[in-house]
C-alpha positions in Angstrom: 17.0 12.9 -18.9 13.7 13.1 -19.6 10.7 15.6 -18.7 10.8 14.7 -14.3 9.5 17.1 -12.6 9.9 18.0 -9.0 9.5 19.9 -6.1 11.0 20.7 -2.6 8.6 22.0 0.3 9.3 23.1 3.7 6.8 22.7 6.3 7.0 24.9 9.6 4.8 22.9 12.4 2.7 24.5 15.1 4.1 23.2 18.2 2.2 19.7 19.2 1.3 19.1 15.5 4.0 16.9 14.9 2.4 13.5 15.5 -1.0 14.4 13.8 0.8 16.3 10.3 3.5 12.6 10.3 0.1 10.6 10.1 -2.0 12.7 7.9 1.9 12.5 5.6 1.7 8.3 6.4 -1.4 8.1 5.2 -1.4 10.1 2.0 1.6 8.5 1.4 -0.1 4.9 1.3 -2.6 6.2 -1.3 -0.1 7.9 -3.0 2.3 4.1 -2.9 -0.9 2.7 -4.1 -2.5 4.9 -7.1 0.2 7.0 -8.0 2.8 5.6 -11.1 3.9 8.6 -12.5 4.7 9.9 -8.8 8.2 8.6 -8.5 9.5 9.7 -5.7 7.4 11.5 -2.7 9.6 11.9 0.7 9.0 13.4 3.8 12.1 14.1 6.3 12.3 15.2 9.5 15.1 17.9 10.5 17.2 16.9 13.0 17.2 19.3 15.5 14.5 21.5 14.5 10.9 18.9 15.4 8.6 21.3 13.7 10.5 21.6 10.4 9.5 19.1 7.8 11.2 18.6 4.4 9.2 17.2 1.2 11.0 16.4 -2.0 8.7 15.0 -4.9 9.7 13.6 -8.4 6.9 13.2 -11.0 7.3 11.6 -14.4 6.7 15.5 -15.8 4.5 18.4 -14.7 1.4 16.7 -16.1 2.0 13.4 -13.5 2.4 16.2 -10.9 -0.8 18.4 -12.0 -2.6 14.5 -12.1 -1.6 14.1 -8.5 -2.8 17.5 -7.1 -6.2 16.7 -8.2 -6.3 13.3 -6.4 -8.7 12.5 -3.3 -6.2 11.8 -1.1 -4.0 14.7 -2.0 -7.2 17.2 -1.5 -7.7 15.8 1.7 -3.9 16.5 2.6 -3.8 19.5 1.2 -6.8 20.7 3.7 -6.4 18.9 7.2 -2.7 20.3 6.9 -3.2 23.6 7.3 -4.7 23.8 10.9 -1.5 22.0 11.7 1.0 24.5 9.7 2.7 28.0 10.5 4.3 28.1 7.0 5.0 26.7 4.0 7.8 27.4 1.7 8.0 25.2 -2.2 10.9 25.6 -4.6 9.6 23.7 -7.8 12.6 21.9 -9.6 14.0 21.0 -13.0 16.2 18.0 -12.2 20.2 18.3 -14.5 20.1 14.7 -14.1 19.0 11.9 -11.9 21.3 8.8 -10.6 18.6 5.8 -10.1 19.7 3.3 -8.0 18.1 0.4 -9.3 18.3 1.5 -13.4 21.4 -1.2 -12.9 20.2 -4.0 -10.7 19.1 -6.1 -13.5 22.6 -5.0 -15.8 25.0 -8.0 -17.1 27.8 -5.6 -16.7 
């Protein structure tokens, strides 16, 4: 294991935010895809059964990859337009015991 870092957020939805806080997430999430190396995993889930519940869970490289990506552009913008769209927000930040990665193996001779 090394130094990940990560985090699990819970987003409560004002009702008839859904389809505008899923776009502003699809778009950050492009930027994020394209500029972000030491992000290495950033998810967002929807509930089933509960439409305005949304579940984040983030994996950085270590806290400085996660502090990196809280000060990028498209990050700042996310961080903003969401909360017009937002009743609550609840984070657990995360040490992870150990990570399973699916792919650590795909290129294994075993």
């Amino acid at each position: 294991m090394g130094d990940e870092y990560g985090l699990v957020v819970r987003f409560s939805l004002r009702p008839g935010c859904e389809a505008a806080f899923d776009q502003l997430v699809l778009e950050t999430i492009a930027e994020i895809r394209q500029q972000e190396t030491e992000t290495l995993l950033y998810t967002c889930h929807a509930v089933h059964g509960r439409p305005d519940q949304r579940i984040f869970y983030e994996l950085y490289a270590d806290r400085e990859a996660f502090e990196a990506h809280e000060e990028q552009p498209h990050v700042r913008r996310f961080l903003s337009e969401r909360e017009p769209l937002l009743t609550r927000t609840d984070v657990d930040f995360l040490t992870p015991l150990d990570i399973a990665w699916p792919l650590a193996s795909a290129g294994s001779s075993d």
